[in-house]
TORKOL-397565 format. One record per residue (C-alpha): x, y, z. Coordinates in steps of 0.05 Angstrom, whole numbers, padded with zeros to 5 digits, always signed. Each point is the difference from the previous one (the first is absolute). Example, Ala and Ser with C-alpha at 12.3 -4.5 7.8 and 13.67 -1.06 7.14 Angstrom:
2
+00246-00090+00156+00027+00069-00013
//
This chain:
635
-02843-02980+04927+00070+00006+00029+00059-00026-00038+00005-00068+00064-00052-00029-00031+00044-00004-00067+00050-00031+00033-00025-00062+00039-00061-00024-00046+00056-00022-00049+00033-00029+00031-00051-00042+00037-00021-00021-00076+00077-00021-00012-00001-00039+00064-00069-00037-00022+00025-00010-00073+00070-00022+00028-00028-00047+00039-00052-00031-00050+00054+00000-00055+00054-00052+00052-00054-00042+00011-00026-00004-00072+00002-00060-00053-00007-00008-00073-00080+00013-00017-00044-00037-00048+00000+00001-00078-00060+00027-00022-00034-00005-00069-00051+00062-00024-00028+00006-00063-00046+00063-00005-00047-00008-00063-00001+00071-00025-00047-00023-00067-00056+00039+00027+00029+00058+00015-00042+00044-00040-00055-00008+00041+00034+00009+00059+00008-00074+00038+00063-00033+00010+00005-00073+00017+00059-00027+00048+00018-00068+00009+00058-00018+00063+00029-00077+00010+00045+00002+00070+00024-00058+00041-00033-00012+00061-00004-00041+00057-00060-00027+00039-00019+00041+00062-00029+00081-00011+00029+00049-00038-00003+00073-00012-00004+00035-00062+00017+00075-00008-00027+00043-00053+00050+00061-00006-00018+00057+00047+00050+00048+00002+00026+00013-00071+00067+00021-00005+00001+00091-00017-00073+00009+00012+00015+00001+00076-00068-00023+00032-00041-00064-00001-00030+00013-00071+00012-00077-00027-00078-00008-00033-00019-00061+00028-00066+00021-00012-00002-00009-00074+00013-00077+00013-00050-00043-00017-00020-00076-00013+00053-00024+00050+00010-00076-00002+00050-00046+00033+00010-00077-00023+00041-00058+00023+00007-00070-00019-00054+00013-00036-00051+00031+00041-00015+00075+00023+00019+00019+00062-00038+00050+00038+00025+00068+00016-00007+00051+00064+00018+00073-00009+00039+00018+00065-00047+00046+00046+00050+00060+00017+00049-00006-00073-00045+00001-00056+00051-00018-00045+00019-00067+00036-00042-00064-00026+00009-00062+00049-00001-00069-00031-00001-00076+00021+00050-00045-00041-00026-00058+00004+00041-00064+00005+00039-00038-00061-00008+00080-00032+00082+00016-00026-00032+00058-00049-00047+00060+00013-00038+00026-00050-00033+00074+00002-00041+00038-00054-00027+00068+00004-00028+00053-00042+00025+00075+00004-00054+00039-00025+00023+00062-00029-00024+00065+00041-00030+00061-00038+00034+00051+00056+00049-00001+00053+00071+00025+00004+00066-00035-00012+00002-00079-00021-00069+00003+00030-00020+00034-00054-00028-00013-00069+00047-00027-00034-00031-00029-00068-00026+00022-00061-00030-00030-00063+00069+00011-00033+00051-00008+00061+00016-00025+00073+00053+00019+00045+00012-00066+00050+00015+00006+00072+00014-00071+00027-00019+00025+00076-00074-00005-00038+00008-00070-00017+00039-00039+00052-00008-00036+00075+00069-00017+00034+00009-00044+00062+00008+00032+00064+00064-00009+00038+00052+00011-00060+00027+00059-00020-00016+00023-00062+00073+00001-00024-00004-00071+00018-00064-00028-00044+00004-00014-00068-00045+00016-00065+00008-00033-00072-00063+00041-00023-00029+00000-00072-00031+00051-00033-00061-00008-00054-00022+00061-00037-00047+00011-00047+00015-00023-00075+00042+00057-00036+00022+00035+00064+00075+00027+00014+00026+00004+00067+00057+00036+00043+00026-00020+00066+00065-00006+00038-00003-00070+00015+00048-00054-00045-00049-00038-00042+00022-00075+00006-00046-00022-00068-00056+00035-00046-00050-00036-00043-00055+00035-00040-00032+00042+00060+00021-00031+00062+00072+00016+00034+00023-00038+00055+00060+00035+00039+00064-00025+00038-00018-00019+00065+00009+00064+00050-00006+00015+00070-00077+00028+00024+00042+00071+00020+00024+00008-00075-00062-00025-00027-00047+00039+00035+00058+00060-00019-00011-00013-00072-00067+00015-00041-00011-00011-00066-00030+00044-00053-00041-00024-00060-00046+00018-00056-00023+00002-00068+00038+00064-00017+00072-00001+00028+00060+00032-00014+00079-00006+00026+00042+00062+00003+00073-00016+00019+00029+00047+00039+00071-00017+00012+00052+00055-00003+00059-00016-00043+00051-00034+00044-00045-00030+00038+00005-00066+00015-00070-00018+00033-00065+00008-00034-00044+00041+00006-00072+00003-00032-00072+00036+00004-00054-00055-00007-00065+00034-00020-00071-00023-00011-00059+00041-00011-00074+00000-00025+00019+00022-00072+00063+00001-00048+00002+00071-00001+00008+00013+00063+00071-00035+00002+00032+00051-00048+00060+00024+00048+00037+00054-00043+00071-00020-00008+00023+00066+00037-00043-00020+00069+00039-00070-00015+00065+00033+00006-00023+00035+00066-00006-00068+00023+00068-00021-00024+00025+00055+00032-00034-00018+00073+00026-00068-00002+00067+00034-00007-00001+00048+00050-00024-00052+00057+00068-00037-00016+00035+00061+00004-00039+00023+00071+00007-00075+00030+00058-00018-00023-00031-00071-00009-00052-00037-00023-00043-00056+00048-00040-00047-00049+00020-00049-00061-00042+00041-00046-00050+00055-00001-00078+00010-00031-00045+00063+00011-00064-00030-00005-00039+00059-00016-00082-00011-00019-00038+00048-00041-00084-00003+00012-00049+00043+00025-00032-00060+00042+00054-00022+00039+00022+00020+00074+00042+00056-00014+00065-00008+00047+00080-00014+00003+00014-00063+00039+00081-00020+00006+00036-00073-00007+00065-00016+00000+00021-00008-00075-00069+00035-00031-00059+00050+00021-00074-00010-00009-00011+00075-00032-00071+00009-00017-00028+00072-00042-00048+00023-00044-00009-00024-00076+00015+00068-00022+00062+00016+00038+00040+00006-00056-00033+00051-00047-00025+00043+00071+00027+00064+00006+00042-00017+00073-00002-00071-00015+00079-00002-00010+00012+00037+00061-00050-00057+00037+00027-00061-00020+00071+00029+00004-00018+00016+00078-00039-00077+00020+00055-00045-00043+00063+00042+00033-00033-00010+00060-00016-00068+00006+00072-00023-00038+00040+00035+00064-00042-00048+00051+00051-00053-00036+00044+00032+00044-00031+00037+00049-00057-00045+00024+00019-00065-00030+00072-00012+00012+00002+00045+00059-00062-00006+00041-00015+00020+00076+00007-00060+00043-00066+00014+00031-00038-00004-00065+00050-00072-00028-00054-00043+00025+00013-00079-00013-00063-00015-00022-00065+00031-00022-00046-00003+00063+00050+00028+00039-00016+00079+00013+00052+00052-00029+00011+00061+00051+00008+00064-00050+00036+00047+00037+00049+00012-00042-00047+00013-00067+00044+00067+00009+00059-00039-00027-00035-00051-00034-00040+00044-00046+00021+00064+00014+00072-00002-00024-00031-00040-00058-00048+00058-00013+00055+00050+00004+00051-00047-00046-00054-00016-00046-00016+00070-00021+00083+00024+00003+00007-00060-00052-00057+00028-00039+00038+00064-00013+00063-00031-00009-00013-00038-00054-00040+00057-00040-00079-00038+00017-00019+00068+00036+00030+00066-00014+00035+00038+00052-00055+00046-00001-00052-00059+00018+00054-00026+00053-00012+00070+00037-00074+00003-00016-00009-00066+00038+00044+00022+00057-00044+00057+00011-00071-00037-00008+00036-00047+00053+00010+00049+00055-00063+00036-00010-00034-00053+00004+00035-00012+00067-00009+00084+00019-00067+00027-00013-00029-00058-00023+00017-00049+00058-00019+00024+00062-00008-00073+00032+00080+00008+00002-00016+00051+00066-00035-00065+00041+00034-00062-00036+00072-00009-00013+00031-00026-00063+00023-00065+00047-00075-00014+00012-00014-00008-00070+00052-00057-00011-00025-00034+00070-00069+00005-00006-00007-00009-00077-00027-00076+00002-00059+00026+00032-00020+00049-00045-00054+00006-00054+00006+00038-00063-00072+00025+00005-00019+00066-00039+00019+00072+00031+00030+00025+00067+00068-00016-00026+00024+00055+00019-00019+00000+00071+00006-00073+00019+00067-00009-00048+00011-00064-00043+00067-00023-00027+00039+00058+00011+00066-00043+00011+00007+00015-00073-00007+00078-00014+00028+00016+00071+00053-00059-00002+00016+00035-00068+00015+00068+00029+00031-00036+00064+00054-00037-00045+00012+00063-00041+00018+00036+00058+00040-00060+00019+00037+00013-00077+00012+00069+00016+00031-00013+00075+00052-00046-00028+00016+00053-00049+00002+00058+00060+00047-00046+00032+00048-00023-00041+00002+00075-00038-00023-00041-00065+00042-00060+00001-00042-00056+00011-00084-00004-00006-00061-00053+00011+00035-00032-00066+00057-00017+00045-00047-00034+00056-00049-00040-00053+00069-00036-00026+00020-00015+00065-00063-00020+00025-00029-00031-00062+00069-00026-00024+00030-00066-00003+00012-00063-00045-00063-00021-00050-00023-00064+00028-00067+00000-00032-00066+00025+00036+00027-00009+00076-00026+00046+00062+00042+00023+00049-00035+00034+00058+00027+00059+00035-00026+00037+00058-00007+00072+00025+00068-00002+00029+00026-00027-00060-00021+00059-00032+00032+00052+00043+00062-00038-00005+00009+00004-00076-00018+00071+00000+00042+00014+00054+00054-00031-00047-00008+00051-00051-00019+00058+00041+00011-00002+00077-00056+00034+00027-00059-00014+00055-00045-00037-00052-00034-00029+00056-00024+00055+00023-00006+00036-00065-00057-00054-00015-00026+00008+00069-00017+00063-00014-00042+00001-00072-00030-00075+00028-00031+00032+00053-00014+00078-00024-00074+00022+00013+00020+00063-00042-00050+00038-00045+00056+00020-00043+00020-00046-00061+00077-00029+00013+00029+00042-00054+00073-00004+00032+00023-00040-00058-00030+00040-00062+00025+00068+00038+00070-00028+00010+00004-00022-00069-00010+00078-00022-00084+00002-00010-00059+00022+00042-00065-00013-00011-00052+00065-00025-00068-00006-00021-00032+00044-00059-00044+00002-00039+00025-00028-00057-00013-00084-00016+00061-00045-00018+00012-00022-00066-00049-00041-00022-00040+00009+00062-00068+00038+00012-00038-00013-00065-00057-00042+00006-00023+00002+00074+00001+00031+00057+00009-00054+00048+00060-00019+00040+00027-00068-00003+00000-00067+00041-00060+00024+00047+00047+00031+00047+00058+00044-00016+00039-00023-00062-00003+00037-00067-00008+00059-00019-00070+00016-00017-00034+00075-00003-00033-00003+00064+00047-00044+00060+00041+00054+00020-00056+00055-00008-00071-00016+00023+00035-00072+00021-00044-00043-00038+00020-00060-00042-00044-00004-00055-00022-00069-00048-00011+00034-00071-00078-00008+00016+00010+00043+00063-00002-00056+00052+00033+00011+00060+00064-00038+00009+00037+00030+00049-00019+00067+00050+00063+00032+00037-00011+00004+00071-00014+00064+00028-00003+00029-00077-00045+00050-00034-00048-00051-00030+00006-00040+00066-00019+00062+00043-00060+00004-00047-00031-00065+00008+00039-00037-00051+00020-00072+00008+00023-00064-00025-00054-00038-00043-00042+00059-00022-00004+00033-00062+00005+00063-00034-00063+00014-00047+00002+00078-00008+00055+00057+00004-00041+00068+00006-00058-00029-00012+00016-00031-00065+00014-00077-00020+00070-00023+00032+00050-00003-00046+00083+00007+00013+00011+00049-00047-00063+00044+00034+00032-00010+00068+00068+00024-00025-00036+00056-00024-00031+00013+00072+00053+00000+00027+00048+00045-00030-00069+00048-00003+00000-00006+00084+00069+00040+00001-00028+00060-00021-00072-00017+00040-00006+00001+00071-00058-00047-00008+00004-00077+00010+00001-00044-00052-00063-00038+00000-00001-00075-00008-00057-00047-00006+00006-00069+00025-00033-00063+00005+00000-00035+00073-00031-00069-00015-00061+00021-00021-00002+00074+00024+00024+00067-00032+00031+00042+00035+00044+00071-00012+00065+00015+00024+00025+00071+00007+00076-00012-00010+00032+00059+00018+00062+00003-00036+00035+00053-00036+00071-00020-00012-00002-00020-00071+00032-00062-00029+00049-00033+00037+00058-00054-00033+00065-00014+00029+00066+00010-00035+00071-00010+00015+00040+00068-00007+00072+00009+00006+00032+00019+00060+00061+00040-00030+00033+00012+00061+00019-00075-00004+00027-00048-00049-00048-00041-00044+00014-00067+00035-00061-00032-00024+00004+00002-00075+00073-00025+00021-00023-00054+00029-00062-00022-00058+00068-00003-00053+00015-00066-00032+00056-00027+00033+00067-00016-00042+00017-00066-00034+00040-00042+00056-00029+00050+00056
//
């Protein structure tokens, strides 16, 4: 998609939003109390009083929740729906083209609505659609458990909400508590923007971990709950880590945009798995175990840093095209390449900085990014990196193809896209300013509290253009809309690396399966970037690379592997296979299951293992581990 398209659909939005916010008055006062009791078995009661008038009236269940960029409010795990009036219920109609609009009757003498729901807790799903509950904790999105009036903004309607837990049960959230008693919280009353911006965390086993550097004068804390009191034992060095990332965002920013901070970060094996940003917290969601795993540090270090720059860098500053007033309104992602990608990119330099990956794992994720984007994205040759930020609403996560079709890839490509962007500034101003310069510029300001100011594409150019002059228009024009095989590498080979592959694995990768990772490029794995198959531990097919060896033999998405050679599959017997094929000129053969067919595959591949490493370019200097150093006090 061309680069015109980026620069009238915002402003069309700004024109619409300008001209809802002049005609606007002061919304309603609503009161919500979400009975959270039952919890452990996964239903949450709501209860809404609103002032009404007589005449209809539509009610909007959230649609389009702020960072998950599609229509993924679950309206679908509502259930038991009543509305009552001066005593009576009133009946309801669910509107025939929104689904998440309910039309009502007031009827006359009625001042007060009242509205109770269930949400019943989903077993699956993705985001704050997904489970979210366990017998020993909850994480609460409100979008779950409210129904706002149309025709307000939702800057413009207010919630005094309560919260009741079960008996025993800590909590963590950003929101100003206004009173506590026993189990049940009730907050200051907030707008439906901040609330819905602000989750709370809970359970039986809980645990704070402040995190404020010396010196600093807001707090900062990690909220944790988990499924057992082991699993919240955060060594005092990973602590420090922590510390230290708080510290170096001041130092990259330059300023700070909320009145205090919490990393909500959740620890079970039977909760959606995901990073979700607000304002003044993050919903961060992991495994029990993350702790004690072997790359658990390096894990948790990548999804907090991560979602703590979107306070910045998605929050504060926010395309104008996806700072929707209200939450049936559609957000157009084109610029997910900004949105997330710099995020991506920041999230992962922070991670370095302040010591939560090494150096060594900064490179080794750098060069699983862009060969995931090489070799093992050959979609990139039909559908441009601009395509997956436009069309992204639309698409499904569904098993296998990834490769082919592409997904997300605003955040690995963005990644590479804004380091290249890092080392340009460098080129141009022979090493005296850098994206560091830009993000305080750009990200800068007086701390107001949680505010959003939108920007637009232009507005983009122009602050780069203020540290660098350069064509930045048309240096984005170009990657946006590149149907090249080739991974953009520009940045990591200007910063003094290339990208090889061996046959030697990563530290700490390689041991314990042969499969790739994500179904469709990332990770390492023993077999992506040499038969170009990504592998489940059980030999399921995840991910085939288009046009690969196992592809050319028959091998798809949704098989599995049973047999290597004619023996039981297992990943260390298909390592073995494989590094036996590059002295054997005959195929490697694979047994799979189709449904309920077998079927073998004559692979023929000979080239051995294949993992890709960044190796120094000496003929330049060493930019990038420049550029990964923590930054120096008052920077």
């Amino acid at each position: 998609m061309s680069l015109s398209r980026l620069r009238w659909v915002p402003l069309l939005a700004l024109a619409a939003l300008l001209s809802i916010t002049a005609a606007r008055a002061a919304g309603p006062t609503i009161t919500l109390t979400v009975d959270a009791t039952q919890a452990p078995t996964k239903v949450l009661r709501t209860h809404m009083t609103m002032p009404v008038k007589p005449g209809p009236l539509t009610l909007y269940y959230p649609k389009w929740i702020p960072g998950e960029h599609e229509p993924s409010g679950p309206v679908g795990n509502v259930a038991g729906l009543k509305f009552s009036a001066v005593g009576e219920n009133i009946p309801w109609r669910r509107d025939s083209i929104d689904m998440f609009a309910f039309h009502v009757d007031i009827p006359k003498g009625a001042s007060t609505l009242d509205a109770d729901f269930e949400y019943l807790e989903p077993g699956a799903g993705g985001f704050s659609a997904g489970a979210s509950a366990t017998a020993k904790l909850l994480v609460l999105s409100w979008n779950q458990n409210v129904l706002y009036p149309g025709g307000d903004l939702a800057q413009d309607i207010t919630f005094k909400a309560t919260l009741k837990l079960p008996q025993g049960w800590k909590f963590g959230t950003a929101l100003p508590v206004a009173n506590q008693s026993s189990d049940q919280i009730e907050f200051q009353p907030v707008s439906l923007d901040r609330l819905v911006d602000s989750p709370v965390i809970s359970g039986e086993y809980y645990r704070v971990v402040d995190v404020t550097p010396p010196g600093e004068p807001i707090h900062h804390e990690i909220d944790m709950a988990a499924d057992s009191e082991a699993a919240l034992d955060m060594s005092p060095q990973l602590q420090q880590d922590f510390v230290n990332l708080v510290a170096e965002t001041g130092k990259l920013f330059g300023t700070r945009h909320y009145r205090d901070y919490h990393f909500l970060l959740t620890l079970s094996n039977h909760v959606a798995h995901f990073g979700l940003e607000h304002h003044e917290s993050n919903d961060s969601r992991t495994g029990e175990d993350i702790f004690s795993s072997p790359r658990g540090r390096r894990g948790v270090g990548g999804l907090l840093s991560h979602e703590f720059v979107h306070s910045w860098n998605g929050k504060f500053r926010r395309p104008q095209s996806l700072s929707t007033p209200y939450y049936d309104a559609p957000e157009i992602t084109d610029m997910l390449w900004v949105y997330e990608g710099l995020t991506d990119y920041l999230g992962n330099l922070l991670a370095a900085r302040c010591g939560l990956w090494t150096p060594q794992e900064y490179r080794d994720e750098l060069a699983s990014v862009a060969a995931s984007l090489g070799p093992g994205r050959p979609g990139r040759t039909w559908r441009p990196l601009q395509d997956t930020a436009d069309a992204i609403p639309l698409m499904s996560f569904s098993r296998g193809w990834g490769n082919w079709r592409r997904g997300a890839d605003y955040y690995e490509e963005g990644n590479l896209l804004w380091l290249e962007v890092n080392t340009t500034i460098h080129q141009l101003t022979h090493g005296q300013k850098s994206l560091d310069d830009f993000c305080r510029m750009f990200h800068g300001g007086p701390n107001n509290g949680p505010e959003l100011k939108p920007y637009t594409f232009e507005d983009l150019v122009s602050t780069l253009n203020q540290v660098a002059p350069y064509d930045w228009a048309g240096f984005f024009h170009t990657r946006l809309t590149s149907t090249s095989p080739e991974a953009p590498v520009g940045g990591i080979e200007a910063g003094g690396w290339k990208v090889e592959f061996n046959d030697k694995p990563p530290r700490g990768e390689g041991e314990g399966g042969a499969g790739g990772g994500g179904g469709g490029g990332r990770g390492f794995g023993n077999t992506l970037y040499s038969v170009g198959l990504a592998l489940t531990p059980t030999g399921d097919v995840a991910d085939s690379i288009h046009d690969g060896p196992a592809y050319r033999a028959g091998i798809t998405p949704g098989m599995t592997v049973v047999a290597v050679n004619g023996r039981k599959y297992t990943a260390e017997l298909l390592k073995q296979a494989i590094d036996d094929a590059v002295k054997d000129t005959a195929p490697i053969e694979l047994l799979v299951l189709n449904d309920d067919y077998y079927k073998t595959c004559a692979v023929d591949y000979h080239g051995g293992e294949r993992y890709p490493h960044l190796v120094r370019d000496e003929s330049k200097p060493d930019l990038l581990d420049e550029i990964i150093k923590p930054l120096a006090a008052g920077h």
